[in-house]
C-alpha positions, 0 to 999 in steps of 0.5 A, spaced: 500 500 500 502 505 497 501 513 502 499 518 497 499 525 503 495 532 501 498 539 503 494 544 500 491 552 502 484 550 501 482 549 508 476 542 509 470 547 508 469 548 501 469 540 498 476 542 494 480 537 498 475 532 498 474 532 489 482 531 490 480 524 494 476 523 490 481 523 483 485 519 488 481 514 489 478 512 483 485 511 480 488 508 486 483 505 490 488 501 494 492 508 496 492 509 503 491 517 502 493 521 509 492 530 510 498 532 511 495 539 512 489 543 509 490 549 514 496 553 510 495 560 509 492 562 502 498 563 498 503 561 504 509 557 500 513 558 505 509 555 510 508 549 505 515 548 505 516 549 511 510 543 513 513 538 508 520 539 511 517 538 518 513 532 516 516 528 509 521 524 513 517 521 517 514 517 512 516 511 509 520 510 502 516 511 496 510 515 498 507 520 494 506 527 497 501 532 493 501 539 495 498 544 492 500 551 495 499 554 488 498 562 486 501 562 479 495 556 478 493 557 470 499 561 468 506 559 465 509 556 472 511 548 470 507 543 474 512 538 477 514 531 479 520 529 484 524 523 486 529 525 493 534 522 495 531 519 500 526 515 495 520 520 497 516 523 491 512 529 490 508 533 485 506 539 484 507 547 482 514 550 481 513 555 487 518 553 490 515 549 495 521 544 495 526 549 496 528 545 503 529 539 499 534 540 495 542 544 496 544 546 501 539 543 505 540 537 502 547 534 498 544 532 492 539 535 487 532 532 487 530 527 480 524 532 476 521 532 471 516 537 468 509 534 467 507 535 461 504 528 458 497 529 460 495 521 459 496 522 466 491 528 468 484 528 470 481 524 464 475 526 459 477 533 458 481 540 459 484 541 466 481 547 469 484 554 470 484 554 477 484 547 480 491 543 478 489 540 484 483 536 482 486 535 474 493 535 474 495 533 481 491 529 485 492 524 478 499 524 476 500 522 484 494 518 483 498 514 477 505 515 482 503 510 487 500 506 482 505 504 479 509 504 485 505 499 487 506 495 481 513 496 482 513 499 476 515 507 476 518 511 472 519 518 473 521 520 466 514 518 463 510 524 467 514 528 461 522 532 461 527 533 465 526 539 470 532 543 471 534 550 475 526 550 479 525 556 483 527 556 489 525 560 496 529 566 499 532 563 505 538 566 507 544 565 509 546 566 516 553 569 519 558 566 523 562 571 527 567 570 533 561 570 539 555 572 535 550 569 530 547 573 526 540 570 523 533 572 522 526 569 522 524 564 516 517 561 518 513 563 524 509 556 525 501 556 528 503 557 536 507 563 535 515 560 534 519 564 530 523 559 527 530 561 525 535 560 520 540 558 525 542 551 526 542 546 531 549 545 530 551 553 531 548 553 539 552 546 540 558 551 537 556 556 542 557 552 548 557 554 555 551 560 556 548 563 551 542 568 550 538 570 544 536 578 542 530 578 538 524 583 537 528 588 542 529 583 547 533 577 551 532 572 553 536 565 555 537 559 551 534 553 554 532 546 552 526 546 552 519 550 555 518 547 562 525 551 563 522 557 563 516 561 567 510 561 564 509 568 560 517 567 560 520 568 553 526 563 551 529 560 545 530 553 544 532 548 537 526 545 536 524 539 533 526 541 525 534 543 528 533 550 527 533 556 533 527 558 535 524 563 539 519 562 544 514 564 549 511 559 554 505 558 554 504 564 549 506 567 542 513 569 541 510 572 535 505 576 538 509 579 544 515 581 540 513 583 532 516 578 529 515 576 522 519 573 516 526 577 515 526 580 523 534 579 526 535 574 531 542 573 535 545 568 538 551 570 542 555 566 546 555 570 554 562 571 557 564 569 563 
């Protein structure tokens, strides 16, 4: 049995999610669907990748992930099909919704192929303008994970190699002699402003460090109970990325941060 997941912008309210299923179901009834998550912002690539990034590890070699955060649905932008490195497949636009699975934050570039050969789409007519989900994505992950079952996929039959796909600014952080210099990437659905600064960069730190974000400081902890309640901290959490935090509160909320505002980290001397 093959795990096709849906991560989308639509929400559960609308019946969208359910017509994909649907496409799903009648090509691949033996295809264990999962929802990855319908509660993406409208248009929020960024939090779309961010939620793969977090989630598709997990799952089991030669799954299928669909996701449709599309804001150019319609236009010129390619629909897409990838292999990772880790045998994971994923369909949909070139948004740069897989940014974080492709150098530097993995070794290798992804296997992709444009989808262009529509004896994979949604059969018996022209897909809609405005819904690649239901006739060009839910089909093409639907064909993938039959052909997965069957032992017998090939990603170069969806259509061409795809090369140079967009990619999400996310920039770099700067390393100097005490400090870290990075800045919010993602603020996820509690308010934890999630930092381009690795892991690996507190471990470096070592001994006692602080972190100042949105005009204040606050320790770096390992995990909220360290804290009061209301306290503000940061902390790696689960995806190996510093975070800011407020115990039992929004980080976000309480200090203005958003995409692009500055964190440090700075290693205390004493």
């Amino acid at each position: 049995m093959t795990i096709v997941t849906l991560t989308t912008d639509f929400g559960t309210a609308d019946g969208y999610v359910g017509a994909m299923k649907g496409v799903i179901a009648d090509i691949a009834p033996h295809a264990m669907i999962v929802d990855l998550t319908h509660a993406i912002a409208p248009q929020d690539v960024r939090g779309a990748a961010f939620a793969l990034y977090r989630a598709v590890p997990y799952y089991p070699p030669a799954s299928v992930h669909c996701v449709v955060v599309d804001p150019g649905v319609g236009t010129t932008r390619r629909a897409l099909a990838l292999k990772t490195a880790d045998h994971q497949y994923m369909v949909g636009p070139d948004t740069g919704v897989f940014t974080l699975f492709a150098p530097p934050f993995t070794d290798t570039e992804p296997q992709a192929v444009e989808l262009t050969e529509s004896r994979w789409w949604r059969a018996g007519r022209d897909p809609s303008a405005t819904f690649h989900g239901r006739d060009i994505f839910a089909p093409v992950s639907a064909h993938l994970a039959r052909l997965i079952e069957a032992g017998s996929v090939e990603l170069e039959a969806f259509g061409p190699p795809a090369t140079n796909l967009r990619r999400l600014e996310v920039p770099a952080p700067v390393e100097e002699r005490d400090t870290y210099r990075g800045e919010v990437v993602h603020v996820d659905h509690f308010g934890n402003a999630v930092t381009n600064l690795p892991e690996r960069w507190v471990a470096h730190a070592e001994g006692a460090v602080i972190v100042e974000a949105g005009g204040q400081t606050m320790p770096v902890v390992r995990t909220y109970g360290d804290v009061e309640a209301g306290s503000l901290c940061g902390l790696v959490g689960s995806s190996g990325w510093l975070e800011v935090a407020c115990r039992d509160g929004s980080a976000a909320e309480r200090l203005g941060l958003a995409p692009g505002i500055p964190v440090v980290l700075r290693r205390t001397r004493g």
